[in-house]
DRENPABA-51896 format. One record per residue: residue number from 0; chain; x, y, z of N, C-alpha, C in turn. Coordinates in steps of 0.1 Angstrom, whole numbers. Each point is the difference from the previous one (the first is absolute). Example, Ala and Ser with C-alpha at 12.3 -4.5 7.8 and 13.67 -1.06 7.14 Angstrom:
# DRENPABA-51896
(atom 0, 'A', (132, -57, 78), (-9, 12, 0), (9, 12, 0))
(atom 1, 'A', (-4, 11, -7), (9, 11, 0), (-8, 11, 8))
This chain:
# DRENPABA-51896
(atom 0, 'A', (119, -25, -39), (-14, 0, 2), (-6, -14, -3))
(atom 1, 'A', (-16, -4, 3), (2, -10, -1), (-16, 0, 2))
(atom 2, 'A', (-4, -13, -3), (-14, 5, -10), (-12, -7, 8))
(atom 3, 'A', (-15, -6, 2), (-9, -8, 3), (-11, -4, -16))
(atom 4, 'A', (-5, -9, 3), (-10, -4, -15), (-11, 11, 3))
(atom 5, 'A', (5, 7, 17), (-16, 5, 0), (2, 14, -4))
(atom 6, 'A', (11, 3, -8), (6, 10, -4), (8, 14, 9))
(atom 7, 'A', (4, -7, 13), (4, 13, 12), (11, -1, -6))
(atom 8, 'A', (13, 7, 7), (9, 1, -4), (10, 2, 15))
(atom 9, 'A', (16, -5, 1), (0, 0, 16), (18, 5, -5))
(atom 10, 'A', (5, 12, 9), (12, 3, -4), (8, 6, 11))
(atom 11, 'A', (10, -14, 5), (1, -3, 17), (15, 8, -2))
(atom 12, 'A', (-1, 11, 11), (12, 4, 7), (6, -1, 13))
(atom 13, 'A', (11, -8, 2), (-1, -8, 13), (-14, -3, 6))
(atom 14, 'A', (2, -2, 10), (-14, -8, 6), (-11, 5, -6))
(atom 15, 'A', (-7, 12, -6), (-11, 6, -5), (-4, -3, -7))
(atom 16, 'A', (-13, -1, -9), (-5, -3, -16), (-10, 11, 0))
(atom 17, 'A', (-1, 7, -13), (-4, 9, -1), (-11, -8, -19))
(atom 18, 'A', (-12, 4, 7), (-7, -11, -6), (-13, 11, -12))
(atom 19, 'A', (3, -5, -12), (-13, 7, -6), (-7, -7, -10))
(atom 20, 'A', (-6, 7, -9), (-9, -11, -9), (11, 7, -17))
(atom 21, 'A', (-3, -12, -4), (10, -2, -15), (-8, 10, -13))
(atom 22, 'A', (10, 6, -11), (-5, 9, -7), (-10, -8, -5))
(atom 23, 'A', (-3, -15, -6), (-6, -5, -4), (-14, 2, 6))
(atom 24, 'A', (1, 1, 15), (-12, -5, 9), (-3, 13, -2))
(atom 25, 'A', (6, 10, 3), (-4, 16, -3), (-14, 3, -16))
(atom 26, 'A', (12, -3, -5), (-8, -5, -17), (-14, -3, 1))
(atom 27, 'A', (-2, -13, 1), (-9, -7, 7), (-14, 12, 4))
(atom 28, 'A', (5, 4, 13), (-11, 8, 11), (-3, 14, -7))
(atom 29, 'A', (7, 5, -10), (-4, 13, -11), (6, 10, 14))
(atom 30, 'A', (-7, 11, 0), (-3, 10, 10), (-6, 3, 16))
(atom 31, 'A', (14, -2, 7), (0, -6, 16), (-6, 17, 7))
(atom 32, 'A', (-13, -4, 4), (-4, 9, 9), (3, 0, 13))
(atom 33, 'A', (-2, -8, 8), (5, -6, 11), (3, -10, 5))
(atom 34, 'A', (12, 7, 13), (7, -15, 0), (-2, -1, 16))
(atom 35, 'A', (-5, -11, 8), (4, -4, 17), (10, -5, -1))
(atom 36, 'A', (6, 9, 8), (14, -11, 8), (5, -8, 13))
(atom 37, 'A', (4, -6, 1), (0, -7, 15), (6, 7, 10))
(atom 38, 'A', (-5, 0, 15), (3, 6, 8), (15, -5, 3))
(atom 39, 'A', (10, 13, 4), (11, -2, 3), (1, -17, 15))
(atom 40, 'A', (9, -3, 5), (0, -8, 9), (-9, -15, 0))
(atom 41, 'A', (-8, 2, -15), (-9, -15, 0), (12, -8, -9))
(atom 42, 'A', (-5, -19, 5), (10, -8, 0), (-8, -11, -12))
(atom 43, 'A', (6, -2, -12), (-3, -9, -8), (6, -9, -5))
(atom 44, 'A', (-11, -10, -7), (13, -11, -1), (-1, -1, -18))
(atom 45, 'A', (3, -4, -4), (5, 2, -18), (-19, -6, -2))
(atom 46, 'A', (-4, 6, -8), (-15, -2, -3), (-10, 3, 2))
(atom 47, 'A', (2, 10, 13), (-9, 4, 6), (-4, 16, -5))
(atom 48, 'A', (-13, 7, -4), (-1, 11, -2), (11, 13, 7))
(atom 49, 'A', (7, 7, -12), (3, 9, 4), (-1, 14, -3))
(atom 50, 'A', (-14, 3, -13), (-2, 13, 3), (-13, -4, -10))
(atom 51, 'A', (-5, 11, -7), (-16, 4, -9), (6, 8, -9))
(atom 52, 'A', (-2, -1, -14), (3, 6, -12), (-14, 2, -5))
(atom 53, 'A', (-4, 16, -1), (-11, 0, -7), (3, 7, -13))
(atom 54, 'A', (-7, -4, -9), (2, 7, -15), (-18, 1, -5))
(atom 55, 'A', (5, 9, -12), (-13, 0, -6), (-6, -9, -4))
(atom 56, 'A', (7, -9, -5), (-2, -20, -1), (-7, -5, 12))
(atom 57, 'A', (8, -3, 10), (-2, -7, 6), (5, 3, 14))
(atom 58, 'A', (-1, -11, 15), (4, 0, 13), (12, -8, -3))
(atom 59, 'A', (12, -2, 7), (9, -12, -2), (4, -3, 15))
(atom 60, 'A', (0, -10, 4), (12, -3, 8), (13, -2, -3))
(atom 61, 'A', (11, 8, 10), (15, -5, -1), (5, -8, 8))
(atom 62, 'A', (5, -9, 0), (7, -12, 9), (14, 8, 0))
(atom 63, 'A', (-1, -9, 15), (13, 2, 7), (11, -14, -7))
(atom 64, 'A', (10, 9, -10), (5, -16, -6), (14, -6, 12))
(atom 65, 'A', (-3, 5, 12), (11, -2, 14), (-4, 2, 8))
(atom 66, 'A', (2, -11, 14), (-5, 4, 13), (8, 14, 6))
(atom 67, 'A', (-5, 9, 10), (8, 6, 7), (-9, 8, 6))
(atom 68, 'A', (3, 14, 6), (-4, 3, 10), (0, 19, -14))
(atom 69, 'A', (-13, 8, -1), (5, 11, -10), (7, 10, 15))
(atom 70, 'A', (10, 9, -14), (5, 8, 10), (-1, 10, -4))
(atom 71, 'A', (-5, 4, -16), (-6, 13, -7), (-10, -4, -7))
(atom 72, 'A', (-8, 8, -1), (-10, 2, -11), (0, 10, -8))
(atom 73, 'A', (0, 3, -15), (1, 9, -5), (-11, 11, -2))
(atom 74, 'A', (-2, 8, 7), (-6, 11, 4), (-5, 10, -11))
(atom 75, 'A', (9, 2, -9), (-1, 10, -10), (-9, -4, -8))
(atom 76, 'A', (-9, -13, -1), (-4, -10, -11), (-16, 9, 5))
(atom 77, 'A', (1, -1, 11), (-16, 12, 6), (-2, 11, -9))
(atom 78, 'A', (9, 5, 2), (-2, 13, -9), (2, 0, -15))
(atom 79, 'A', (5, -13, -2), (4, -1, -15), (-2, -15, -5))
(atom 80, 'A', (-9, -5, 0), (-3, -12, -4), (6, -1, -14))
(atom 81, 'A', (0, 6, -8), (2, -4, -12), (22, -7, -8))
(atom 82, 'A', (0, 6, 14), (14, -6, -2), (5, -11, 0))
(atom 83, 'A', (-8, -8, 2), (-4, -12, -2), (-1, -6, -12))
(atom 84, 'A', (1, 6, -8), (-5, -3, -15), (9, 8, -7))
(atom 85, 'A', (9, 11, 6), (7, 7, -7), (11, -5, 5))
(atom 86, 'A', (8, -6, 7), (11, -1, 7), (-5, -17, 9))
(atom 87, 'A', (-8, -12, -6), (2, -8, 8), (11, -8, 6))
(atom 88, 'A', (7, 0, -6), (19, -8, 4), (6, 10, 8))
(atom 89, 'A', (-4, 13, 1), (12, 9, 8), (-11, 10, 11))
(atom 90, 'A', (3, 5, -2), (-12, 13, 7), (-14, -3, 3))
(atom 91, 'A', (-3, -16, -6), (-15, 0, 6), (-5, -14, 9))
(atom 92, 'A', (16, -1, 5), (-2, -11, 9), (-11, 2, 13))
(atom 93, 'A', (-4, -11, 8), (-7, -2, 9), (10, 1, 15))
(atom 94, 'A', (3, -6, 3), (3, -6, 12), (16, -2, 1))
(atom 95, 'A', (5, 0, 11), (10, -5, 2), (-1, -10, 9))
(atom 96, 'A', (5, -13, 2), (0, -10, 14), (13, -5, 0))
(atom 97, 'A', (3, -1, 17), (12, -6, 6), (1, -17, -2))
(atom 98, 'A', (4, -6, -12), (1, -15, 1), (2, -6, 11))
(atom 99, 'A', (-12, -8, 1), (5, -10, 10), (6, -12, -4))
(atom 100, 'A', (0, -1, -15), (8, -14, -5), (4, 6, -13))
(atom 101, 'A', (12, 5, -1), (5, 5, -9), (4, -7, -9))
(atom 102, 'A', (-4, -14, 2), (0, -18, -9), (-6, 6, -8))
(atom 103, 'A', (-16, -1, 1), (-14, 8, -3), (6, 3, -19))
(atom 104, 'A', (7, 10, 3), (2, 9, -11), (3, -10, -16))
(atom 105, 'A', (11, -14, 5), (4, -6, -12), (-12, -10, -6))
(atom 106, 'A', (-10, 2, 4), (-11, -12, -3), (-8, 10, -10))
(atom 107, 'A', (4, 18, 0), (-6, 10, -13), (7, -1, -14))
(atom 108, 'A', (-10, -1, -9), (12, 4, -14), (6, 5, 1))
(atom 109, 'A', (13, 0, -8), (9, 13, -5), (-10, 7, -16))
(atom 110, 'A', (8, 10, -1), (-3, 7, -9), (-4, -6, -16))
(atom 111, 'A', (9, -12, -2), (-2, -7, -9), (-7, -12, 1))
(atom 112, 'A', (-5, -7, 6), (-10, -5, 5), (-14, 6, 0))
(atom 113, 'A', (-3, 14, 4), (-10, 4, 3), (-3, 3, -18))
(atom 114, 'A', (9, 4, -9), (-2, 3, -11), (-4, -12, -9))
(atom 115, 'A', (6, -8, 3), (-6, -16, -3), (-21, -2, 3))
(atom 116, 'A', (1, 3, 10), (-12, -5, 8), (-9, 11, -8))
(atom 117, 'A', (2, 14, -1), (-9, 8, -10), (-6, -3, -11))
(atom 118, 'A', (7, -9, -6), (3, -4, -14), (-10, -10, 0))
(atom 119, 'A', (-2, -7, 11), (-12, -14, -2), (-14, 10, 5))
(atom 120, 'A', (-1, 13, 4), (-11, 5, 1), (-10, 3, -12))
């Protein structure tokens, strides 16, 4: 897995990355009421919006922390927004996209890194 400052999280299986927001960022937003997700078949490049986190807090945007093209969106997040907050690292990911620079990925923290970067928050 592998991490952004902007707190997403990106966890590539062959060509794929399956991309969500970090327990921390979960933390953060309290209680996720709704979530937009990106239309399957749209093409991004690392930075570019890729979905709407609403919570009781606040609106968030999620960045795409990799260009590519999505090829899932997680669907169940409609009916269950809150999984997001209950399951952000596993069950409450966003999106999936087909790398188009699978380079892309080593320019993310690792896991120990991102634990570093917490720490100056």
């Amino acid at each position: 897995m592998r991490f952004t400052k902007d707190h997403e999280w990106v966890q590539v299986e062959n060509d794929t990355a399956t991309v969500g927001i970090t327990a921390y960022a979960a933390e953060q937003l309290g209680d996720v009421v709704f979530v937009e997700l990106p239309e399957v078949g749209k093409t991004l490049k690392a930075g570019d919006n890729l979905a709407v986190v609403e919570s009781v807090k606040a609106a968030s945007d999620v960045y795409a922390p990799v260009s590519g093209e999505v090829t899932e969106a997680n669907g169940a997040l409609g009916d269950a927004p809150e999984t997001v907050g209950e399951a952000p690292e596993s069950a409450g990911w966003f999106a999936k996209i087909k790398l188009a620079d699978p380079a892309e990925t080593e320019k993310l923290m690792d896991k120990a890194a991102y634990e570093s970067f917490l720490q100056t928050l």
